[in-house]
N, C-alpha and C positions, 0 to 999 in steps of 0.2 A: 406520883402520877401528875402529867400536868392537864389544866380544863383553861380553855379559852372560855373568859365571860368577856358580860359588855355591861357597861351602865350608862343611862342615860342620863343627857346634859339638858338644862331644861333654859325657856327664853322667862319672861318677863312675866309674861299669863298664866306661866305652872304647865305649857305644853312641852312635849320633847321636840327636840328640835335638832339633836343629832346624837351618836350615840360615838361611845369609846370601846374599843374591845379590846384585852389586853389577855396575855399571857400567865396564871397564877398556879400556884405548887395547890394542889386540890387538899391538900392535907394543912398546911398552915394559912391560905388565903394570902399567900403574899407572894411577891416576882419569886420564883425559884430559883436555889444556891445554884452555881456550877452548872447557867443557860447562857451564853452568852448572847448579848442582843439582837444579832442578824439570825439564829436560830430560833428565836420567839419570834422576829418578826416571821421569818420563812414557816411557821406554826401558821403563825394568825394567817397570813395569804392563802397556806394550801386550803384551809377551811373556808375561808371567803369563796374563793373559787367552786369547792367542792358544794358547799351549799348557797350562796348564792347571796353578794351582797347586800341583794335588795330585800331579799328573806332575813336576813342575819339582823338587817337596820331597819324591820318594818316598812319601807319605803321613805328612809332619810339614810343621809349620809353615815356614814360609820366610819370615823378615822383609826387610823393604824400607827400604833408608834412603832417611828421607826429612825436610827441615828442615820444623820446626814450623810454618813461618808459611805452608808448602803445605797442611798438611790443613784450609785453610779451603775450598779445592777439592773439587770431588766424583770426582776418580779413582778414591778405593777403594769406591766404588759399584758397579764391577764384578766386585769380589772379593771372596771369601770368607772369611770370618772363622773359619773353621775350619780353612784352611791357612794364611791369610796373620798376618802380626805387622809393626807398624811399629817401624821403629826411630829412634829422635828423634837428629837428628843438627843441630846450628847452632842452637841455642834461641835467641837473642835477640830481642829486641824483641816477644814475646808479646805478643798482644793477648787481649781479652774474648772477640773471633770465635774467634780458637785455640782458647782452652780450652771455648767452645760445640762447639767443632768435636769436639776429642778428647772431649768427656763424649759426644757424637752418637755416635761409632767406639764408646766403650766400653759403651753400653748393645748396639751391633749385636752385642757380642762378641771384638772386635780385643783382641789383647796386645800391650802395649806395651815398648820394651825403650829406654835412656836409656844412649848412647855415651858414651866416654871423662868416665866421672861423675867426680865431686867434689864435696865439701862446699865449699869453696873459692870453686867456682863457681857461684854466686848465681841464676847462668841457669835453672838447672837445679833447685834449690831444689822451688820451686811445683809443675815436674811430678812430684816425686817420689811422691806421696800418691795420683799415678794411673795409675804403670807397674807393669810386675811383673818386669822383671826390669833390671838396672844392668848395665852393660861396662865395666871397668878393663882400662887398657894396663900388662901389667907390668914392659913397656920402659921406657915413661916415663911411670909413675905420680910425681907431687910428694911422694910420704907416703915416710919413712924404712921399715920393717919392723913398728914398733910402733906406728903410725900405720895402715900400709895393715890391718892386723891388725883394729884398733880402726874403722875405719870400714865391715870388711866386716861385725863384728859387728852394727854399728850399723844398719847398712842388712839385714840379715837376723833382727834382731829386728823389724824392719818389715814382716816378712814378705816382703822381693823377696829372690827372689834373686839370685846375682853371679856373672859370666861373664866369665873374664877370657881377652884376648886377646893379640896377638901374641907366643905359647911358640913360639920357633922351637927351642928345643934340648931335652933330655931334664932338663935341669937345670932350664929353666925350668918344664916340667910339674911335678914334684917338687916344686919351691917352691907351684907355684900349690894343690898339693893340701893341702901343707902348711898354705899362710895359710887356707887354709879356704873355697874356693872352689869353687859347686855346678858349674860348667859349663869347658869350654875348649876354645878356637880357636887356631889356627895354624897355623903351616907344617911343625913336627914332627909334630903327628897328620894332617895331611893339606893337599894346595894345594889354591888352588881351581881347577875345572874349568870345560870350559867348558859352558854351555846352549844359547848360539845368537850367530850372527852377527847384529850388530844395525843391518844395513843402514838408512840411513837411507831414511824414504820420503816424501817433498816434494809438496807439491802446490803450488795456486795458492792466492796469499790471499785473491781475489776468493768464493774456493769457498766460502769459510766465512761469508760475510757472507752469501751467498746465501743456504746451506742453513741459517743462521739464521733466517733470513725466511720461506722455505719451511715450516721447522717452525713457526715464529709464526702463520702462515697453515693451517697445518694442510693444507696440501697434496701429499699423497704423488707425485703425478705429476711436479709440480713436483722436485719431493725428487730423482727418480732422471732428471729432465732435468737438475738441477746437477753430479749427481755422476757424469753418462755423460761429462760434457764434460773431466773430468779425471782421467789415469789414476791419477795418485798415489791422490785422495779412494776412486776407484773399488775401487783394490785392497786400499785400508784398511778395507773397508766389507765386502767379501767376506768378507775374512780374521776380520771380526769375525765375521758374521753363525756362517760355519763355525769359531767357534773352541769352545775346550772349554765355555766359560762357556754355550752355547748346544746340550746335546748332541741328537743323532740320527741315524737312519739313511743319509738320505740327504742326499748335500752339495747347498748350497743354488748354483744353475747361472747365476745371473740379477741384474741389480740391481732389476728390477723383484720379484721372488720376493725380496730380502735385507729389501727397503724392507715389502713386505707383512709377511711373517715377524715381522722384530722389533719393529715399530710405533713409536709418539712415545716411548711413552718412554726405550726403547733406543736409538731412533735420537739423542733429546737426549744422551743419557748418551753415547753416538761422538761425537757434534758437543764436546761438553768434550773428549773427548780427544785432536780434534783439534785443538782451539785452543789445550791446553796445549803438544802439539808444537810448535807454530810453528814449524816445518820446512818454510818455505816455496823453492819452487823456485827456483833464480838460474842464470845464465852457461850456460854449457854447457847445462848439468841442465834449464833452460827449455827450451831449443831439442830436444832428445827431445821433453819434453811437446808442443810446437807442432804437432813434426812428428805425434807420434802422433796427436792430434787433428783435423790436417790429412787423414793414412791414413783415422781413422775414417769422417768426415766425405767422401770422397771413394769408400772402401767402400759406405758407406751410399746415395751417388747413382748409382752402378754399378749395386749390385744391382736398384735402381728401375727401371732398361732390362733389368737381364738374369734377375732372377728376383727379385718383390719381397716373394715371403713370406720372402727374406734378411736385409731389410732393418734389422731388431734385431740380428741374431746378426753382420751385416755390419759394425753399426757396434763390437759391441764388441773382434771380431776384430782390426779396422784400430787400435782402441784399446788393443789387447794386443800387436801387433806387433812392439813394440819392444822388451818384456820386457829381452834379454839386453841392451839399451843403458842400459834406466833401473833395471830392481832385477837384473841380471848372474843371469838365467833363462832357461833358453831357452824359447821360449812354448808347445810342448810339457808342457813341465815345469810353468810357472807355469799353464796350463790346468789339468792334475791335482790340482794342490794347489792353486786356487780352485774345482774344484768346475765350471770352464765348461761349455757345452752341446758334447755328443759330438761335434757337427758341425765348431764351434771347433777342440776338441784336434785333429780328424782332417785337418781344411785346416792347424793348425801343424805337423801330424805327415808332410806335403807328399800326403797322401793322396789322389786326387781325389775331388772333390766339388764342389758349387757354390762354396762361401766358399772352397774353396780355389783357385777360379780366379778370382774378385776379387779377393783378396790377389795373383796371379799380374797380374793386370789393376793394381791399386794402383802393384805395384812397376815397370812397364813404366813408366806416366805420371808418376809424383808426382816425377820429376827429368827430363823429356824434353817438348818441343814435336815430335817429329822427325816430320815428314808422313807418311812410310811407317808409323811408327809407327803413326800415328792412323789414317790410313787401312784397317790392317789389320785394328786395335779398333774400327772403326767398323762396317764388315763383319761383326766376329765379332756383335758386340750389334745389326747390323741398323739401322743407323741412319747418321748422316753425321758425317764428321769435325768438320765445325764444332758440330754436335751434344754431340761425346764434349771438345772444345775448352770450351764455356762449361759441362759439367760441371766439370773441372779448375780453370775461374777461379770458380766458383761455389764449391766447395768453398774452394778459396783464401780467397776474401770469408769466408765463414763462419766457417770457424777462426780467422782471423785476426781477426774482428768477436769470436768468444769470448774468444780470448788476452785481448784488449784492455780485455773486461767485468771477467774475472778476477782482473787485475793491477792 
């Protein structure tokens, strides 16, 4: 599992003065095997966004590592340049788009900060002239004493200044202050903590081609037809629409209300960030989505016989059902914290109510042929078994016609 922490970087005084948040496997505290670094970066973003940078860094800046040749991407379009700072991490192979890219960031106002520097490192060279501030390791800086001395000079007659990291002992700080260093990180002035479990959330890769489309067409209907059909996109779409980047009073209950709300443009700026996750569903993790879609989808044909002004709220119910099997929520809880319509929370919450006797109705059928069974659902909804029978294969058909668009 992975958990985005942050640790703060501290000035001269012993105050914080900015913070780092990075990416770590929750089980060894260290970068995780087999992430590559545009999907930790695209980690750390949707969390900035979803809770709010200014929350996440107390009200300082919070930098993001991220390798150079990602900010040709439009991720930090959703953030703010007032708490957020990148930090250039794997410079190679810069290109002309790069550096358009980072002059683009720094006219918005982004601060830039240049990892484990060196003069040495030629990589690195060209951005120097457009960050403000450098990171040296004083573990394993290359430079003797009169060396690392003479290049912090060097680099703070340039006006950036220098932040050196990993001081794990009391000796180390001492030194760092000594050679003459504005800022410091480590594990002596503090670990890093954590900010959030960073569950992944998967969808279908069909979803993305679609709600491509949909936006090129300018079609909102369309828009919240793609994204009702799969939960992952769905719950990614909420979370944005209610996250801090977007504030107000009241939480947004709907995907038809997220899609109105934020419009093309936002909605394009979510489509980037979901195509940067490519967190697409597989194995197991599929087979929830199926089923939940399948729940949706046979919700939705329910309520059509037994009360069809349900019919919206039905489908998204059966589409949130699963919560505690695909994002480990109980759907209760994930109701609350999307913001669902009252009616939702109170059928998860086993309360009666209508939706909460379809979802009651869903879970009877969506693994049973049993005659009595049907019989007795057929009765309740007034109608005939063979009736409530080609609902169930009809639904079948359906989801499994989407699954299939999807993938």
């Amino acid at each position: 599992m992975h958990v985005l922490r942050k640790q703060a970087i501290y000035d001269k005084r012993g105050n914080v003065a900015f913070w780092e948040v990075f990416v770590q496997d929750a089980t060894t505290g260290k970068y995780p095997k087999n992430i590559d670094p545009l999907k930790a970066t695209t980690i750390t973003v949707d969390v900035l966004v979803e809770l709010g940078a200014y929350r996440v860094g107390e009200g300082k800046v919070v930098f993001v590592n991220v390798p150079a040749i990602f900010l040709e991407a439009s991720m930090f379009d959703l953030l703010s340049p007032e708490y957020v700072g990148i930090e250039l991490v794997e410079n190679k192979n810069i290109t002309t788009q790069t550096y358009n890219a980072i002059e683009l960031l720094l006219k918005r106002g982004f601060k830039f900060c240049i990892d484990d520097f060196g003069f040495e490192r030629i990589d690195y060279l060209p951005l120097l002239s457009k960050t403000h501030f450098v990171k040296i390791d004083i573990k394993n800086s290359p430079y003797d004493l009169d060396e690392l001395k003479e290049v912090i000079a060097i680099v703070k007659s340039l006006k950036k200044s220098v932040i050196a990291k990993n001081i794990e002992t009391e000796e180390d700080y001492k030194r760092a202050k000594e050679y003459g260093f504005d800022y410091f990180q480590g594990f002596y002035l503090s670990p890093p903590t954590l900010v959030k479990d960073t569950r992944t959330i998967s969808y279908f890769k069909g979803t993305l081609l679609k709600l491509y489309k949909a936006l090129t067409e300018g079609d909102m209907k369309q828009i919240v037809s793609v994204l009702e059909r799969d939960v992952g996109a769905a719950y990614k779409l909420l979370k944005f629409a209610n996250s801090a980047l977007f504030p107000r009073i009241k939480k947004i209950s709907s995907l038809e209300e997220a899609v109105a709300y934020l419009g093309f443009d936002n909605l394009i700026k979510f489509a980037i960030v979901l195509a940067l996750s490519e967190m697409f569903a597989k194995g197991d993790e599929r087979k929830y989505w199926e089923r939940a879609l399948y729940r949706a989808c046979l919700a939705e044909k329910l309520s059509e016989l037994y009360s069809p002004d349900l019919k919206a709220k039905a489908h998204t119910a059966g589409l949130f059902s699963l919560s505690q099997e695909i994002f480990g929520q109980r759907p209760e809880n994930l109701a609350l914290e999307l913001g669902l319509d009252k009616d939702i929370l109170e059928a998860f919450e086993k309360k009666p109510n209508g939706l909460s006797f379809i979802l009651s109705l869903v879970e009877l059928l969506e693994d049973t042929q049993n005659p009595e069974v049907l019989e007795k659902i057929a009765k309740i909804l007034k109608t005939s078994p063979d009736v409530v029978k080609s609902i169930i294969e009809s639904a079948k058909k359906e989801s499994m016609a989407i699954t299939q668009e999807l993938t």
